[in-house]
N, C-alpha and C positions, 0 to 999 in steps of 0.2 A: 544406489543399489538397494531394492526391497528385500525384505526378509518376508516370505511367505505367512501369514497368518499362525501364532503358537495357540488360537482360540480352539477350546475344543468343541466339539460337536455335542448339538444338544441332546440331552439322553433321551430325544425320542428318537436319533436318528437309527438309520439303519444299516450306516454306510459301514465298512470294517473299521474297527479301531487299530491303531498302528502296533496297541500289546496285545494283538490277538494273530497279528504276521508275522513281527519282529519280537526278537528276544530282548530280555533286559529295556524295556522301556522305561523312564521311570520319571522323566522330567518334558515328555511329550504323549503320556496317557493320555486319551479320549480324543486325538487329534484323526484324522481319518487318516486310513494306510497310507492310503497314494500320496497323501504330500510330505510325506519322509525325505523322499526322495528329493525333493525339492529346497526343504529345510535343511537339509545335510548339502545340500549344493552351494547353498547362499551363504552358509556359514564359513564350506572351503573357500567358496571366492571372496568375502568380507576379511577370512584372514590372512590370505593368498598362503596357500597351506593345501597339502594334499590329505587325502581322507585320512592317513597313517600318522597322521600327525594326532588325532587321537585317538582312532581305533585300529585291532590287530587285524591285517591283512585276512582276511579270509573268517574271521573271527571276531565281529562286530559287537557283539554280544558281551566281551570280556571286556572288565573293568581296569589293566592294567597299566592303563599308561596313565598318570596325574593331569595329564591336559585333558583327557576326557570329564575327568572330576571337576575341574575350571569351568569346560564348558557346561557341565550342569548351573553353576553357582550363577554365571553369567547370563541363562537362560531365565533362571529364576530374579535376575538384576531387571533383566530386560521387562520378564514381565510387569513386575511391581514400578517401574519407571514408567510406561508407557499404559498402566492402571491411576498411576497420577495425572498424567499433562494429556494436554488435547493434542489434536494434531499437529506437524507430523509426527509419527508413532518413530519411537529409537527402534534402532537396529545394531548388527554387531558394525556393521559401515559404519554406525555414525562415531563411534572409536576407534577403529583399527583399522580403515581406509585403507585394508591390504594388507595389512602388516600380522603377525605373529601376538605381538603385542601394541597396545596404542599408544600411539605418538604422544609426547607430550608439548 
């Protein structure tokens, strides 16, 4: 399972940035709007987790639930991991294979 691209867009572009749609952006700034949707997709099905697993229904924007804060740290894992090694690029698959938490 791929993880869409966390690369951001180069500051010439012109495409929307995803903190200029969405509230509370803070660990997918400069990435273009449209593939939110898609990153948030890959991550519920990487953790086999539904979206409420870390944000509040209707209320995406608040910072309430501790697994939202995880998944920033892990965003920020992911990047700096796959900033080191060549191909293939990590993903949250390549640990949690579905699961909430990764297997050991």
């Amino acid at each position: 399972m791929s993880l869409p691209s966390l690369d951001p867009l180069p500051a010439s572009s012109r495409e929307e940035r995803a903190e200029k749609k969405y509230k509370n952006i803070q660990m997918l700034k400069g990435l273009p709007a449209d593939r939110i949707e898609s990153i948030m997709f890959a991550f519920k099905n990487s953790l086999g987790v539904e979206c409420t697993y870390c944000h509040i229904k209707d209320q995406f924007e608040k910072d309430d639930r501790p697994t939202k804060q995880t998944a920033r740290k892990m965003i920020a894992l992911t990047r700096d991991a796959n900033a080191k090694l060549s191909l293939p690029r990590v993903s949250c698959f390549t640990c949690h294979r579905g699961h909430p938490r990764p297997e050991e």
